[in-house]
Residue, then its C-alpha position, 0 to 999 in steps of 0.5 A: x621011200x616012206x608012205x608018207x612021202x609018196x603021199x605028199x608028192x602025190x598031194x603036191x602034184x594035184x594041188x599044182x594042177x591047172x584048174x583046181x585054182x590053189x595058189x601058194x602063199x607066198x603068191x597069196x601074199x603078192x595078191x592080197x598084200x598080207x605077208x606070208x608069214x601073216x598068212x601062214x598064222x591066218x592059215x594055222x588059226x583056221x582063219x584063213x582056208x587052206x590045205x597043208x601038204x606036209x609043210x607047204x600051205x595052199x590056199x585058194x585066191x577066192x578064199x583069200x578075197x573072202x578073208 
């Protein structure tokens, strides 16, 4: 396995852990009734917050609110 991918699945596995209070957009979606897609062009146009890990966005339900 590559460093990056370590580094990835490392990343992922923090981002799911409880308390931290990321969401995936697609659950981001379901709350704030933006489509993922549309999200995910929020997220890229740094309009909306958000961390990537590899290909996945995250973002957080407070920062989707404040949008």
């Amino acid at each position: 396995m590559n460093k990056r991918y370590i580094q990835n699945v490392h990343n992922i596995q923090n981002i799911h852990r409880p308390g931290n209070g990321f969401i995936s957009l697609q659950e981001a979606a379901r709350i704030s009734g933006y489509t993922q897609h549309h999200l995910g062009l929020l997220c890229r146009q740094k309009k909306l917050k958000a961390e990537r890990i590899g290909r996945q966005w995250f973002t957080k339900k407070i920062w989707v609110t404040e949008y």
